[in-house]
Each structure stands twice: as C-alpha cells, then as structure tokens.
KEPA-431262 format. One record per residue (C-alpha): residue number from 1; residue in one letter; x, y, z. Coordinates in nm, 4 decimals. Example, Ala and Ser with C-alpha at 12.3 -4.5 7.8 and 13.67 -1.06 7.14 Angstrom:
REM residues 2
 sero rokol       c1       c2       c3
    1     a   1.2300  -0.4500   0.7800
    2     s   1.3670  -0.1060   0.7140
REM end
This chain:
REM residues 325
 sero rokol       c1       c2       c3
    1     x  -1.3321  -4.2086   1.3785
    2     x  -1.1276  -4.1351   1.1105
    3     x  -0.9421  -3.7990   1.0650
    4     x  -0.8897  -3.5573   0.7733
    5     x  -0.5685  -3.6505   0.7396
    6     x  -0.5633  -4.0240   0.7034
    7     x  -0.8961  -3.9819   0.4577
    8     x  -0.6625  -3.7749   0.2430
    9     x  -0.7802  -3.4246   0.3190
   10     x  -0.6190  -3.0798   0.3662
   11     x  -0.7076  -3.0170   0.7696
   12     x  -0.7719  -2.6548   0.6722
   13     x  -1.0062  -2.4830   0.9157
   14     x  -1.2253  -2.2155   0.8636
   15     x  -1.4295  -2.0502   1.1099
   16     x  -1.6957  -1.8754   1.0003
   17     x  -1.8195  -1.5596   1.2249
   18     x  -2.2062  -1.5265   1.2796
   19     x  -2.4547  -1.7969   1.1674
   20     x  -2.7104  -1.6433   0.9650
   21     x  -2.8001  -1.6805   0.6103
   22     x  -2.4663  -1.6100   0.4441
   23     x  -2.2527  -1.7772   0.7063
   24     x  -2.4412  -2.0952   0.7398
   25     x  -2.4812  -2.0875   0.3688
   26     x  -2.1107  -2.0294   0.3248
   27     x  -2.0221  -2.3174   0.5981
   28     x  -2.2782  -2.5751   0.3666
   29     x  -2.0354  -2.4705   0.0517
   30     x  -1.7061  -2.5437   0.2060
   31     x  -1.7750  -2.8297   0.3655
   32     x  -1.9707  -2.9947   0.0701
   33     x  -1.7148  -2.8635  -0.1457
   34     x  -1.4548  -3.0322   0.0532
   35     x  -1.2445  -2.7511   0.1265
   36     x  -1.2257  -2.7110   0.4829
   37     x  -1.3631  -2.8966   0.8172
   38     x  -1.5519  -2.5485   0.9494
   39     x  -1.6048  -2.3755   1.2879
   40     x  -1.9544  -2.2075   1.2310
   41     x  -1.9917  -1.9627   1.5651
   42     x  -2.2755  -1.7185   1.6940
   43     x  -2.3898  -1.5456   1.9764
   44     x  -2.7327  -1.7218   1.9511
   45     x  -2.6909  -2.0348   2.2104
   46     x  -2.8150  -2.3040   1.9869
   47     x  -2.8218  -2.1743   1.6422
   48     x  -2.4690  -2.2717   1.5329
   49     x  -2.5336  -2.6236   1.7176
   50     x  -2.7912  -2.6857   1.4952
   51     x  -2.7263  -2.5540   1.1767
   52     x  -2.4101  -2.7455   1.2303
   53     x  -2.5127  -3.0595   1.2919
   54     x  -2.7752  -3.0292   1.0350
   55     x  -2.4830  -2.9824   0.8279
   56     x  -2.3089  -3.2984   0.9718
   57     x  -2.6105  -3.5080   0.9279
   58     x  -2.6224  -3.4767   0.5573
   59     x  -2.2871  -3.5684   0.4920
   60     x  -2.3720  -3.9479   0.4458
   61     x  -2.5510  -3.7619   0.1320
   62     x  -2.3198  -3.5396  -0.0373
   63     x  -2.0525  -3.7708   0.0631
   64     x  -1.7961  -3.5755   0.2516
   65     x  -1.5872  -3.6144   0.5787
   66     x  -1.5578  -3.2721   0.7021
   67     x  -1.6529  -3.1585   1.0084
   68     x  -1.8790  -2.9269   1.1227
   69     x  -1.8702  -2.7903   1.4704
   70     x  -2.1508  -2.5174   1.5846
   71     x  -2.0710  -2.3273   1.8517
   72     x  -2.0837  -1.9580   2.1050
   73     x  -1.7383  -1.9965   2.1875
   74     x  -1.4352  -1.8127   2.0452
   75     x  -1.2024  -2.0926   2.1983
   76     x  -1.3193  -2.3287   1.9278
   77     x  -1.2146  -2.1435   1.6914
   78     x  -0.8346  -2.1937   1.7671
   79     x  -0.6380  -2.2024   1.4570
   80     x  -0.8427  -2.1155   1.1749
   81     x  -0.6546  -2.0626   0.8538
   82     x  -0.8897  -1.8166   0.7714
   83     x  -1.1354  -1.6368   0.9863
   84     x  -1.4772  -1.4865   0.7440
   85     x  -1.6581  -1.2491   0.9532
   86     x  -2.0552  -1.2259   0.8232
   87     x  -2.1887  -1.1022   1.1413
   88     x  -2.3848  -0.8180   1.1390
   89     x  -2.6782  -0.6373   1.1041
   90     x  -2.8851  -0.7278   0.7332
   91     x  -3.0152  -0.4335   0.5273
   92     x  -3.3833  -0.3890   0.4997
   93     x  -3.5634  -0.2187   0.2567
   94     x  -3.4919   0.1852   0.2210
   95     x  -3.1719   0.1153   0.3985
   96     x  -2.8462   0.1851   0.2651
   97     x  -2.5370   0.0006   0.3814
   98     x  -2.3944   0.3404   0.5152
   99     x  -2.7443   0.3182   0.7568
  100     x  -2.5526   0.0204   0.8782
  101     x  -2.2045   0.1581   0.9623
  102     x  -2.1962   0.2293   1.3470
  103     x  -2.4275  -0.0770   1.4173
  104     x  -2.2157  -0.3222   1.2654
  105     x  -1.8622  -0.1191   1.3590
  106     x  -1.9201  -0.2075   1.6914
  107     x  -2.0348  -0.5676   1.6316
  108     x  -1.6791  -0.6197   1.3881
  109     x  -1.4797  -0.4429   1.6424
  110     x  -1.5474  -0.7382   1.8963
  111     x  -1.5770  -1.0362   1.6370
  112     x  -1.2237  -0.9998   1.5006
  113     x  -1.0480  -0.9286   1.8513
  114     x  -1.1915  -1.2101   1.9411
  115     x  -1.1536  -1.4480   1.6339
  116     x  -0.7324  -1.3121   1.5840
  117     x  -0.6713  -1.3878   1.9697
  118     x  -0.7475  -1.7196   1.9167
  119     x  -0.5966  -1.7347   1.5000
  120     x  -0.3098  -1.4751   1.5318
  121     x  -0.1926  -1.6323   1.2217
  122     x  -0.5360  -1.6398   0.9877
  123     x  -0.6251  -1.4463   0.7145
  124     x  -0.9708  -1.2429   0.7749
  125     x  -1.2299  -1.2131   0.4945
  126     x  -1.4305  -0.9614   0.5428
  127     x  -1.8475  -0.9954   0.4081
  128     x  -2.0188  -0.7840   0.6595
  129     x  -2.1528  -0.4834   0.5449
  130     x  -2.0537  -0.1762   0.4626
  131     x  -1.7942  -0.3879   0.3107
  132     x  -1.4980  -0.1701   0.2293
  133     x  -1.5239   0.0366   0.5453
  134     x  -1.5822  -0.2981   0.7766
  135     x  -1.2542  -0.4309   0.5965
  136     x  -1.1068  -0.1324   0.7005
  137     x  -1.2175  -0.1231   1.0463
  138     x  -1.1339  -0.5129   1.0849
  139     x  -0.7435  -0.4145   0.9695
  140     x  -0.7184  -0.1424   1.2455
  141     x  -0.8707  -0.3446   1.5125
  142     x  -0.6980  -0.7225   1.4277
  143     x  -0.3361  -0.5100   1.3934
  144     x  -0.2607  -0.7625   1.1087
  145     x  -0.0368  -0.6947   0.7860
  146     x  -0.2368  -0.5393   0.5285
  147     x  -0.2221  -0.7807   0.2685
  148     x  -0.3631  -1.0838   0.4875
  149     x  -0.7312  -0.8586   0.5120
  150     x  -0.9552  -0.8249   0.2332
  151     x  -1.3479  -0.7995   0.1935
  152     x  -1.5639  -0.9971  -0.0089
  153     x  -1.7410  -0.7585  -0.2719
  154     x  -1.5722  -0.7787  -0.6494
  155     x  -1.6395  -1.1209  -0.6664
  156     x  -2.0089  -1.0972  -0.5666
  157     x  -1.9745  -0.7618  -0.7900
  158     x  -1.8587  -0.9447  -1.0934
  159     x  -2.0829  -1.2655  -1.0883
  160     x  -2.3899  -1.0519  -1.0462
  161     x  -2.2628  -0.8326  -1.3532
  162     x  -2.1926  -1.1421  -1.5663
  163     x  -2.5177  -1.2957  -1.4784
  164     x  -2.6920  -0.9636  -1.6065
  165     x  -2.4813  -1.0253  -1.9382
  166     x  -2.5338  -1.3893  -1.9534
  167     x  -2.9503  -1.3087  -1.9552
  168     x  -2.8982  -1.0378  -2.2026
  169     x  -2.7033  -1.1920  -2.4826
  170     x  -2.8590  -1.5354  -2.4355
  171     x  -2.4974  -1.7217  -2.3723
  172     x  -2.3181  -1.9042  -2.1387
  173     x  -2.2614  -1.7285  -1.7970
  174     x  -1.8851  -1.9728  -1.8145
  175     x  -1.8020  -1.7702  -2.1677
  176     x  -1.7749  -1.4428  -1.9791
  177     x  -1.5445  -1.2681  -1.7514
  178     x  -1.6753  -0.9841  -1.5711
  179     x  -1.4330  -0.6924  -1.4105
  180     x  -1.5521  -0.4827  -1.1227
  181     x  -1.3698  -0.1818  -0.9702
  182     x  -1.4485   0.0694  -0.6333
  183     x  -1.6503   0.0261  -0.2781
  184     x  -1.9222  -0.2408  -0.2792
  185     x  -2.2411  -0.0097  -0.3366
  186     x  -2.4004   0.2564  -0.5716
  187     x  -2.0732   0.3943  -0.6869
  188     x  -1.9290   0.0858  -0.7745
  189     x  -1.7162   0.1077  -1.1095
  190     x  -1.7991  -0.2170  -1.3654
  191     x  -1.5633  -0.1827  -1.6970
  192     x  -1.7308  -0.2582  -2.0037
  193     x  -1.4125  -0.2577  -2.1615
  194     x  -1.2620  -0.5114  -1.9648
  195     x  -1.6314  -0.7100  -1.9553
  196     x  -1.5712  -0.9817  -2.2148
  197     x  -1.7590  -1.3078  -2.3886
  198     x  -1.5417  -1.5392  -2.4914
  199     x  -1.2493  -1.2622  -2.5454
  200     x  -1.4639  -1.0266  -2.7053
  201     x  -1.5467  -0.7019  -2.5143
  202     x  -1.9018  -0.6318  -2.4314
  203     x  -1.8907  -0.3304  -2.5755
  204     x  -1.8517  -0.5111  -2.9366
  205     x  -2.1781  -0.6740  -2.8573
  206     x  -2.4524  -0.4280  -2.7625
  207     x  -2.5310  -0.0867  -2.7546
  208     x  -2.4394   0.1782  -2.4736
  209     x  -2.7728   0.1980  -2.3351
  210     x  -2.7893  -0.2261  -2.2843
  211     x  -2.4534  -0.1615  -2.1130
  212     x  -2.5835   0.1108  -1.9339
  213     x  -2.8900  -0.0782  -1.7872
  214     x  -2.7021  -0.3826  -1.6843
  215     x  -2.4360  -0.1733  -1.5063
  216     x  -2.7257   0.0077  -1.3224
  217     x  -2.8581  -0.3384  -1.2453
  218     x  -2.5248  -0.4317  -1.0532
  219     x  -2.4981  -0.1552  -0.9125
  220     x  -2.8758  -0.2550  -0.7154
  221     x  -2.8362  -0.5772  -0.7587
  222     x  -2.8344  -0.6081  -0.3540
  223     x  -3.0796  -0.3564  -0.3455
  224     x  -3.3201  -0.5492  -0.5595
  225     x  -3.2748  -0.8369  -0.3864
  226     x  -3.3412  -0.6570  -0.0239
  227     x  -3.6602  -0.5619  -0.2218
  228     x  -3.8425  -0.8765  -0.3580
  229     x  -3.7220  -1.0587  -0.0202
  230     x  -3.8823  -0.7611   0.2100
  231     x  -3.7645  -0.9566   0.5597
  232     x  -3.4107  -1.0492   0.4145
  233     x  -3.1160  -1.0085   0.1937
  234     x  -2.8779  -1.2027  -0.0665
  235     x  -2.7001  -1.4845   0.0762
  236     x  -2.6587  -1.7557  -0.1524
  237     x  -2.4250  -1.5554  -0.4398
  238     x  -2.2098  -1.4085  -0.1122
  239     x  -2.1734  -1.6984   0.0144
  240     x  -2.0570  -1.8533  -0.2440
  241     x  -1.8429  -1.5549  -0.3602
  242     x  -1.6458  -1.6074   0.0070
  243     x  -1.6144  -1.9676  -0.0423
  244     x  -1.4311  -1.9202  -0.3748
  245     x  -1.2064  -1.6573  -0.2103
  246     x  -1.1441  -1.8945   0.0761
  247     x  -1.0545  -2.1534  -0.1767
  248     x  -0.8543  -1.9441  -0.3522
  249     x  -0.6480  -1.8742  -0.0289
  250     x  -0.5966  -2.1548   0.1428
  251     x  -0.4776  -2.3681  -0.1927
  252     x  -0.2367  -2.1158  -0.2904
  253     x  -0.4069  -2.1156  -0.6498
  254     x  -0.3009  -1.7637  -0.7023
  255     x  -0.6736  -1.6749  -0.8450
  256     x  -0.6248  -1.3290  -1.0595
  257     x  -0.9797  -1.2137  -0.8505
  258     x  -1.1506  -0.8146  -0.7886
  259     x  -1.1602  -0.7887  -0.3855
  260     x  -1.1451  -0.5105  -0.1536
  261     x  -0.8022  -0.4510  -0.0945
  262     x  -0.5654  -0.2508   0.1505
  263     x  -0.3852   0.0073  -0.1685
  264     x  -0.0687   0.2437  -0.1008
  265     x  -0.0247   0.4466  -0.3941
  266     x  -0.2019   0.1846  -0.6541
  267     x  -0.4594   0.3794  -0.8904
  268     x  -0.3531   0.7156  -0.6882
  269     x  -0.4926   0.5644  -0.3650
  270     x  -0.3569   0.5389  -0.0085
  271     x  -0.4498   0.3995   0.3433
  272     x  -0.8294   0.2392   0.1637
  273     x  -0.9989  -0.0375   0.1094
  274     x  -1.1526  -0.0465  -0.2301
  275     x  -1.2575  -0.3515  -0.5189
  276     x  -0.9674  -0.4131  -0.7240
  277     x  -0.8318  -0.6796  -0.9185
  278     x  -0.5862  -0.8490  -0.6884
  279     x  -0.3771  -1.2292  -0.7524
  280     x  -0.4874  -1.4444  -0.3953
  281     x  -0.2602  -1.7170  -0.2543
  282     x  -0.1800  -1.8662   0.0871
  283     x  -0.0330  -1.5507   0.2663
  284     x  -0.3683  -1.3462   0.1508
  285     x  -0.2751  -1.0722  -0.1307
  286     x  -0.0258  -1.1709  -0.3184
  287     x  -0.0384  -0.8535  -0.5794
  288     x  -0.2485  -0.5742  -0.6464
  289     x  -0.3219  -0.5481  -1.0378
  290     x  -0.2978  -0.1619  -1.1801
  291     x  -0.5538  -0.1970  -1.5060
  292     x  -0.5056   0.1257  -1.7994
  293     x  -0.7920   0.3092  -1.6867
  294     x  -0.9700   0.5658  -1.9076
  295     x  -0.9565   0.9517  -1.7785
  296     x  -1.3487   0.8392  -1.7198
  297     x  -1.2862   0.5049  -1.5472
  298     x  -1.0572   0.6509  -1.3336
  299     x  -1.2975   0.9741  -1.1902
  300     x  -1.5029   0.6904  -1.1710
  301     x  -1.3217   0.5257  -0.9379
  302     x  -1.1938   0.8295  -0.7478
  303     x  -1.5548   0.9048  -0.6977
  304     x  -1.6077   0.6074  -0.5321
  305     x  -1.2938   0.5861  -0.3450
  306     x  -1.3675   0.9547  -0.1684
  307     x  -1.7133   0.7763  -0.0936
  308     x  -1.5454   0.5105   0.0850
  309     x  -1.3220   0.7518   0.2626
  310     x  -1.5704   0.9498   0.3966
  311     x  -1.7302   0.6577   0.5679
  312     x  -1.3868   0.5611   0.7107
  313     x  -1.3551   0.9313   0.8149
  314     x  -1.6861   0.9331   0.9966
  315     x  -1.6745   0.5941   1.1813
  316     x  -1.3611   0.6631   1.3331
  317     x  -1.4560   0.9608   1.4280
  318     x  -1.8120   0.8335   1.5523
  319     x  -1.5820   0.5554   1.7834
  320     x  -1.3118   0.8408   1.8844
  321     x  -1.6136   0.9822   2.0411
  322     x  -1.7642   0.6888   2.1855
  323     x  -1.4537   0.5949   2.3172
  324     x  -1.4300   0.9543   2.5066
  325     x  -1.7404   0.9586   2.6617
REM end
C-alpha cells in the first residue's frame, strides 16, 4: 500500500476525541478535505471501528488516500499534531451548557491526560461544551503552554452570525466577514461594527432592531438548534468550524480567526479563556488581536468574561472538593 508520503501528502495526524456527531462529522471533513490521515477514538467498543471504516470505504468516491483508523485505545493515538477533544455530554432541550459543567469536567479531565501522554507535543482544540471553561480546564490538566490550547467557539460564533446576515440582506454568505467576541453562550459579544459585506459595516445596511434580532439569533443559535432537533444538537457547522481551525494550524496559514483563547492582560483580562480574534499557525496562537472597543463593547465583554469566570471559579472548586472527599 502506498503511504502519505510517497502519494504527496502532509502525514499530519489528527486524533479526534469521542465519536459522536461532531467528531465523526469532523473526522469525514478532514479526511475528505485531505488534510490529515485521522485517529477517530471512543469509549464505545465498536463505534469508532465503524464509523471509521465507513469513512475508509468511501474514499474510492471522494477520491482521497487518507486514513482512517477507529479505535478505544489511547495508544493509537501516538503523535497527533493536534488532539480535538468533542467528547462529552450533548445539551438537550431546557439545558444550558453551564447544566453541563461537572459532567463533562470530569469526562475532559481524563480525555486530555490521556490524549497529551501519548502527543506531549500536540496542540489541543477544545469543542466540548461549556467551551471556554472546558478550554480552561483542558490547559490546567494537559500542563501545556498556553498558547498551544484554544476552544472552538468564534468560528462557529461568526459563521452562524454571517449566515443570519447572509438570509437577511439577500447576498452572498462569501461577501461577509463576521466578528465575534466573549464565552461561547448567551453573553456572547457579536460587533456590528466590525460585521461587514463586502467592506461595508452592517450597521450601514439595516436598522438597529434587524441588527438586534440577528445578534439575538446567534446568541441561540445552538439553542435553536437543540430545539427543532429535540434528541440532538448542532454538529455539522462545529465540525466544520474545528476542521478549519485544524487546517489553519497544522499549515501554518496564519488564519486572522475569533477562538477562545488563554489572555494575560489583553482587553483587561487575565488567567481566562474567552472568544477573541487571534492569528493561528503551527505552534497554536501565534497573536492575540486587541480590537478599539466601544465603552459599550467592552462592558459587553467584561460581562461575559465575569460569566466565564464564575464557571471556572465553581468547577474548580466543585473538583477541589471531589478531590477531598
């Protein structure tokens, strides 16, 4: 069989932690994408098997040579360039991503020991839920260098926000560029001013109460989903949110993207993981962005940072305790 290499390939590997929705929908758009030969693992014996060689078996379709490999065991995993951690409990309907926080803590807490004993050089992307506080908790536990953890939420964020737009005006969802700020959730912070088609700023477009709606509309745009689905949640904008972080990463394209990053002093902000614009390249976070916030923008954001915080505050408080008893 041929390898990666002599078919002209990157061998970048990517395992991809927990095989549900998002992460076998995430593993379908790297491989097909040709990004990455993936390692797709779960602790469901079978599941990643199959989804993976499901995966494999269309391949003489979509006309690709990476591989797939489906498996339960973190040894497999050995040398991922990047480790995405999806695992975790999904939100139903009435249930807020803080309902999720000591549920999934414990499930992250294992996933990334686990994945960063076998890549001690990867780069983690975070996509479980809470977001910012699970990117948080995944920094503590893997012991890595700040910059080389970040969650997957402005991106998701920002697409859902331009979609909104793009159904609005009528246009082109590739004329517009969307900018997201703050934690993944109700208090997220999306800038209008910053919000542009084609160059021009939203705001030169339509009224503050169309702004107003579609902002609302991110804001719940997970929330809406979790609604119509009833038994699920969104999984095919995530995943492909990760894949163009993990894209980003390992091709050192320095992508100017909004992702929940470690800040130390940036927009008045230390020891947190919130959404900010960020420049991505091989060794994770390259550069936090500072934008010219508004006196608004920024309460805003300081709103949803002491959100955030609290969260952080309580879970490690809520695994202090654990970890006494």
């Amino acid at each position: 069989m041929l390898s990666a290499q002599v078919l002209g390939c990157p061998q970048f590997r990517v395992a991809v932690i927990g095989a549900g929705n998002v992460g076998s929908a995430l593993a379908q758009r790297l491989a097909e994408k040709n990004l990455a030969d993936v390692v797709l693992l779960d602790v469901v014996p079978g599941r990643p098997q199959g989804l993976a060689l499901d995966l494999m078996e269309a391949r003489g379709v979509e006309r690709h040579n990476r591989r797939i490999l489906g498996t339960n065991d973190y040894a497999d995993t050995a040398g991922s360039d990047i480790v995405v951690v999806t695992a975790g409990v999904a939100r139903k309907p009435g249930m807020s991503r803080d309902d999720l926080l000591i549920t999934n803590a414990k499930i992250v807490q294992k996933v990334v020991q686990n994945a960063i004993a076998q890549s001690p050089n990867a780069v983690i992307i975070m996509v479980t839920n809470p977001l910012d506080v699970m990117t948080y908790l995944a920094w503590q536990v893997s012991d890595l260098p700040p910059d080389r953890v970040m969650g997957m939420a402005g991106v998701l964020d920002a697409s859902r926000f331009q979609t909104f737009v793009a159904m609005e005006l009528g246009v082109s969802v590739a004329e517009i560029h969307a900018t997201v700020l703050g934690g993944h959730g109700d208090l997220m912070v999306p800038l209008p001013r910053y919000t542009t088609v084609s160059g021009i700023p939203i705001t030169e477009l339509m009224d503050e109460a169309t702004i107003a709606r579609l902002i609302d509309r991110t804001r719940n745009g997970g929330a809406e989903i979790v609604q119509l689905m009833q038994t699920g949640s969104a999984f095919y904008a995530p995943a492909s949110s990760a894949a163009l972080m993990v894209e980003a990463v390992l091709y050192n394209q320095a992508r100017l993207l909004p992702a929940a990053v470690y800040l130390n002093g940036e927009y008045g902000l230390k020891d947190i993981f919130l959404g900010v614009p960020c420049r991505l390249g091989c060794r994770g976070v390259d550069q936090v962005v500072e934008l010219k916030l508004t006196t608004h923008e920024q309460e805003q954001l300081l709103s949803s940072a002491r959100s955030v915080r609290q969260s952080i505050d309580l879970l490690m408080d809520l695994l202090q305790t654990q970890a006494n008893n």
